[in-house]
LUMSEMAR-788696 format. One record per residue: residue number from 1; x, y, z of N, C-alpha, C in turn. Coordinates in Angstrom, 3 decimals, m for minus. Layout:
N
(NUM (X Y Z) (X Y Z) (X Y Z)),
...
This chain:
115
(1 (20.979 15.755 m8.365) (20.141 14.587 m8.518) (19.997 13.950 m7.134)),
(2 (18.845 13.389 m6.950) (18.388 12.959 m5.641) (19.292 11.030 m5.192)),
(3 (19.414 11.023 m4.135) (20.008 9.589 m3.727) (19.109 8.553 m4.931)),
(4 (17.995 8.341 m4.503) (16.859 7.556 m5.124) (17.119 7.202 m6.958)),
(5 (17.277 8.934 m7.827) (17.129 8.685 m8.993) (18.491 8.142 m8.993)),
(6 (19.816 8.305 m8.605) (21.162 8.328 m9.044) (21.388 6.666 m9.144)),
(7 (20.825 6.014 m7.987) (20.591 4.929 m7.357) (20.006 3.921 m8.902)),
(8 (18.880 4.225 m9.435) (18.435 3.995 m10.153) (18.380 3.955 m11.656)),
(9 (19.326 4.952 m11.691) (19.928 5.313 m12.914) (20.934 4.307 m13.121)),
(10 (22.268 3.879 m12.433) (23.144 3.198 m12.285) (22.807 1.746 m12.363)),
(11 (21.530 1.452 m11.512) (21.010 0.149 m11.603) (20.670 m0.184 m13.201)),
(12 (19.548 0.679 m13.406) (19.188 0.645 m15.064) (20.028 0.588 m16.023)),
(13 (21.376 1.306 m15.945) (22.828 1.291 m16.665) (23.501 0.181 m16.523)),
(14 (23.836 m0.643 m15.612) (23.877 m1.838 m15.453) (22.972 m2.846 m15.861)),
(15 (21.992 m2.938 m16.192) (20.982 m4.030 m16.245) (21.359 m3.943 m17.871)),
(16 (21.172 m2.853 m18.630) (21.299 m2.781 m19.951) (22.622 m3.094 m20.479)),
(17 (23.523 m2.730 m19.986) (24.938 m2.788 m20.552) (25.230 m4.221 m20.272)),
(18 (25.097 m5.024 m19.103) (25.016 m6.534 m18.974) (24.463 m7.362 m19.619)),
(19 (23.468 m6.931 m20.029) (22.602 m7.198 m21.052) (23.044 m7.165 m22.654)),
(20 (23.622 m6.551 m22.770) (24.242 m6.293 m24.434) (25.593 m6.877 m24.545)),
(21 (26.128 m6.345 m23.316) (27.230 m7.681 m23.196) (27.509 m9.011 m23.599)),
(22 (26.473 m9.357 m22.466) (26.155 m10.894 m22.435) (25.964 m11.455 m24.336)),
(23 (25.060 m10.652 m24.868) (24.671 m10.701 m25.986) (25.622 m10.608 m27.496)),
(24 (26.227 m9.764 m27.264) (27.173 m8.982 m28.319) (28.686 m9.878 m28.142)),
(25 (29.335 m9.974 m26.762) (30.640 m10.183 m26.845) (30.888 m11.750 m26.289)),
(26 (32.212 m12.193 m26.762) (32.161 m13.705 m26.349) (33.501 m13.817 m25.904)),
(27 (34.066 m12.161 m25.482) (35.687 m12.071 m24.888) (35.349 m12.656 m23.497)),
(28 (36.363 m12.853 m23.150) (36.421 m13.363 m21.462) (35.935 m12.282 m20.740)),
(29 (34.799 m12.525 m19.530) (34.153 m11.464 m18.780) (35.028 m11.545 m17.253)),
(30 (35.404 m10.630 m17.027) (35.304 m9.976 m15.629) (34.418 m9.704 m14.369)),
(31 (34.570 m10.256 m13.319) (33.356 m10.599 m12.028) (33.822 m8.890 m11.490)),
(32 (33.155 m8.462 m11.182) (33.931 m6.904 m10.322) (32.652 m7.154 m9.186)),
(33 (33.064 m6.787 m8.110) (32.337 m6.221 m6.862) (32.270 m4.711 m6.412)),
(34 (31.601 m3.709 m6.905) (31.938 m2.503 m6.473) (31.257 m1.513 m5.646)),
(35 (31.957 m0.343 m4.908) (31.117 0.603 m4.253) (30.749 1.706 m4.832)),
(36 (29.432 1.889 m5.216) (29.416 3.044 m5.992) (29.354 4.400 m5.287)),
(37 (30.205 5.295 m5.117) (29.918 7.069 m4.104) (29.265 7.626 m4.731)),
(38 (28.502 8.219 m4.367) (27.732 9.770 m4.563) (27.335 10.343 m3.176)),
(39 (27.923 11.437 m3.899) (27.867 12.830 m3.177) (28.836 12.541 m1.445)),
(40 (29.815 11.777 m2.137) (31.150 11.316 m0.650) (30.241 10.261 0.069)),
(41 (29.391 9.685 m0.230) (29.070 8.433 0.054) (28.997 7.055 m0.667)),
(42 (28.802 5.866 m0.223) (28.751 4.772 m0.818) (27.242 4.275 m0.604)),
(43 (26.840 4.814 m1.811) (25.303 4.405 m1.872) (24.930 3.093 m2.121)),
(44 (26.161 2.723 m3.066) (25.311 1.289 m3.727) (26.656 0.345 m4.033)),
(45 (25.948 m0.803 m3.903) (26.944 m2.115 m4.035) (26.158 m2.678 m5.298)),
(46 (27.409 m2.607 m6.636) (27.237 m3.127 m7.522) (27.933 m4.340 m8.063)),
(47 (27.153 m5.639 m8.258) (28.138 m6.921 m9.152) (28.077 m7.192 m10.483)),
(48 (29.013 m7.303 m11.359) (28.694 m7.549 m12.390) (29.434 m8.163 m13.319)),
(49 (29.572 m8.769 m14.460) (30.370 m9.954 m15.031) (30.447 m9.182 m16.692)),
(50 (31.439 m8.199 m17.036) (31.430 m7.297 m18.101) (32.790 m7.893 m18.933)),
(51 (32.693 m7.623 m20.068) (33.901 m7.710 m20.672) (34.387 m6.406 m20.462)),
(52 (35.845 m6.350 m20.491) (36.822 m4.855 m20.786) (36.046 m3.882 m20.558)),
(53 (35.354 m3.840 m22.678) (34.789 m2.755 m23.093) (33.892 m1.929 m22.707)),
(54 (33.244 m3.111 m22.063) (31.649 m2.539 m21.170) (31.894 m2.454 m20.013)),
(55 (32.449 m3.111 m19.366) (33.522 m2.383 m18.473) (33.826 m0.882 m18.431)),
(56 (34.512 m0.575 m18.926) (34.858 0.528 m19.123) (34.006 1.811 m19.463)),
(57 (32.840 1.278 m20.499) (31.502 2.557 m20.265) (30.683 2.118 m19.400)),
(58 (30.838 1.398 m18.671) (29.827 1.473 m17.619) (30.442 2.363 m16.591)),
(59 (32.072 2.114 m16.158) (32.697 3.040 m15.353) (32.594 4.374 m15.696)),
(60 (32.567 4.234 m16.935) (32.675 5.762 m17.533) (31.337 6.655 m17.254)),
(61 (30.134 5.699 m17.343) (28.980 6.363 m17.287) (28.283 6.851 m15.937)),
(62 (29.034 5.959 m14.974) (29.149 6.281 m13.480) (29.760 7.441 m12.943)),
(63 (30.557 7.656 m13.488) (31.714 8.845 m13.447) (30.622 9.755 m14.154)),
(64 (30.153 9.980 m15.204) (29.326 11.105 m15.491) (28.367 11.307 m14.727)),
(65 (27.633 10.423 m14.281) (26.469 10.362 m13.676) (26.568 11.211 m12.433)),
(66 (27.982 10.793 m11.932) (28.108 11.696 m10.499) (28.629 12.814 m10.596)),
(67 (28.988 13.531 m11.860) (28.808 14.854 m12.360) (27.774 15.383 m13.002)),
(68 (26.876 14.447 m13.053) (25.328 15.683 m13.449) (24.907 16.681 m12.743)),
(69 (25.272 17.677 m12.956) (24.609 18.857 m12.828) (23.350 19.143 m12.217)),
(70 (22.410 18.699 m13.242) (21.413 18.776 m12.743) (20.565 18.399 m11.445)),
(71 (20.060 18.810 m10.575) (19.099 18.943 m9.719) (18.068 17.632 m10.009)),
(72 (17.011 18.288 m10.807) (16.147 17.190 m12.052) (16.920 16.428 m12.658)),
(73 (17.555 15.357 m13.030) (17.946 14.824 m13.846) (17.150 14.692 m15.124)),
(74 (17.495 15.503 m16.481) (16.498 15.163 m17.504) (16.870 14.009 m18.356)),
(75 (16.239 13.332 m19.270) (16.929 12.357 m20.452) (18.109 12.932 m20.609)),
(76 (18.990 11.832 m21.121) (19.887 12.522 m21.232) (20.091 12.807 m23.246)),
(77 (19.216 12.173 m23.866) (18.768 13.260 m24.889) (18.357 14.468 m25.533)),
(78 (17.655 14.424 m24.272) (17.184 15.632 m24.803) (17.649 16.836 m23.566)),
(79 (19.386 16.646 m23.051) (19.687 16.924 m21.993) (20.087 18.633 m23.106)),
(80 (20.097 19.870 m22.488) (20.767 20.821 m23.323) (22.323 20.787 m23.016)),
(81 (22.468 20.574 m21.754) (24.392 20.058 m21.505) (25.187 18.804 m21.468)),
(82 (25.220 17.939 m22.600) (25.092 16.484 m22.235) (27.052 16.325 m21.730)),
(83 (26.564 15.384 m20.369) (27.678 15.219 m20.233) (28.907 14.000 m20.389)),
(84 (28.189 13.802 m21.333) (28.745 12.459 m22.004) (29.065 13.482 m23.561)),
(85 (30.965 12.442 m24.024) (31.684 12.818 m24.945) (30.824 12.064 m26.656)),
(86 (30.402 13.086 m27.595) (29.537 12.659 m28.560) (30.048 11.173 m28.760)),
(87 (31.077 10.115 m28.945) (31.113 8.884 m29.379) (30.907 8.011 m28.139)),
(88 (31.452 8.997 m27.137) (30.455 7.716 m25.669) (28.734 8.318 m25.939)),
(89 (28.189 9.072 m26.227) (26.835 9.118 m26.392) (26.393 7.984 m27.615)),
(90 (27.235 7.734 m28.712) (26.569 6.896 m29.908) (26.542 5.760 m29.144)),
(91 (28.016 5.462 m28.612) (27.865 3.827 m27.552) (26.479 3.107 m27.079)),
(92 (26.505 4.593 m26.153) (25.847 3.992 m24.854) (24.394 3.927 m25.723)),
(93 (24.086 4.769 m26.884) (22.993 5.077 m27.583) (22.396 3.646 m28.270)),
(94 (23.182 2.689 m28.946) (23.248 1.718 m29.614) (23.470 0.532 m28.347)),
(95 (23.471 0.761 m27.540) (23.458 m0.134 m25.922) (21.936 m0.118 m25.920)),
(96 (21.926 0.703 m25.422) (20.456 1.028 m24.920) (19.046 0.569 m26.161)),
(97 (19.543 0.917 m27.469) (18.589 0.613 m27.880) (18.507 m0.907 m28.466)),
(98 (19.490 m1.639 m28.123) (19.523 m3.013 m28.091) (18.903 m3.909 m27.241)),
(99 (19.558 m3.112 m25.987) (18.662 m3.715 m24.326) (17.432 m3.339 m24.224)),
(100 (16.850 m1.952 m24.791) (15.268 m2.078 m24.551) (14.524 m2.864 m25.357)),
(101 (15.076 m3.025 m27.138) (14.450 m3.808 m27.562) (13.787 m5.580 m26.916)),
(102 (15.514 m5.699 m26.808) (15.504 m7.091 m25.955) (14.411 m6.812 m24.610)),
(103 (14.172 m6.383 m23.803) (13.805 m6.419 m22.621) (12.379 m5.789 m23.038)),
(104 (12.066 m5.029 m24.079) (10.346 m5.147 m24.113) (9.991 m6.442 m24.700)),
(105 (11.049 m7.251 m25.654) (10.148 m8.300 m26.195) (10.360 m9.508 m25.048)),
(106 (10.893 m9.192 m24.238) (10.686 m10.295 m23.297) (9.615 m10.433 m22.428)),
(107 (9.375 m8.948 m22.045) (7.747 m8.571 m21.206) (6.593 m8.990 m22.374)),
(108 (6.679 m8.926 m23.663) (5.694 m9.293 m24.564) (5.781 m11.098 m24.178)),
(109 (7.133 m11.762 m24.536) (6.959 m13.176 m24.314) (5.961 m13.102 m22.764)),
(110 (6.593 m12.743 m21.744) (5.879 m13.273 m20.413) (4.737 m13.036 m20.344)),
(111 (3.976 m12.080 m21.208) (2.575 m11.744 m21.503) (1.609 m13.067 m22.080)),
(112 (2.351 m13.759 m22.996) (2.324 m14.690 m23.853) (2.220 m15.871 m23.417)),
(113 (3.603 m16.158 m22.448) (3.911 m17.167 m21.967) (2.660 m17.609 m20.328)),
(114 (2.285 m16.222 m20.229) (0.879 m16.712 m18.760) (m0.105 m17.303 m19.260)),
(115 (m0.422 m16.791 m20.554) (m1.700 m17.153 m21.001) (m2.054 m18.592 m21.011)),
């Protein structure tokens, strides 16, 4: 996977999981400052305010991410080698489709809200 997508992937994984966080849990959150490596470098400086849990698949999903295989990075649905463990796939699955909901109906409000 290229600097650019990995970069981007991680960002997007963060935006969503902070997002469901924020939403879902009302445990005490955690401030972390971190360096993210790929490929023996430190590409990216990530901040973020997670509980534990999400915490923890977000680390987790970072850690996969910098074992993808792939060249192309495909969905990772419709990936044929997924490298995420089937109950971290339901997780992150039920993450994601929480945060996009949330985050298309917010582009619908700001659609709304110019008029």
């Amino acid at each position: 996977m290229q600097d650019k997508k990995f970069i981007s992937e991680v960002q997007t994984l963060l935006k969503f999981i902070q997002l469901y966080c924020d939403d879902k849990h009302d445990e005490k959150k955690e401030s972390v400052s971190l360096e993210v490596p790929y490929k023996g470098r430190n590409l990216l400086h990530v901040n973020f305010d997670l509980c534990l849990t999400c915490k923890e698949t977000f680390l987790y999903c970072i850690q996969r991410l910098q074992e993808c295989p792939h060249e192309e990075k495909p969905k990772c649905r419709t990936c044929k080698t997924p490298c995420y463990e089937r109950p971290k796939w339901k997780e992150l699955a039920k993450i994601m489709r929480h945060s996009g909901m949330k985050l298309g109906l917010l582009k619908i409000k700001k659609l709304f809200s110019k008029s």
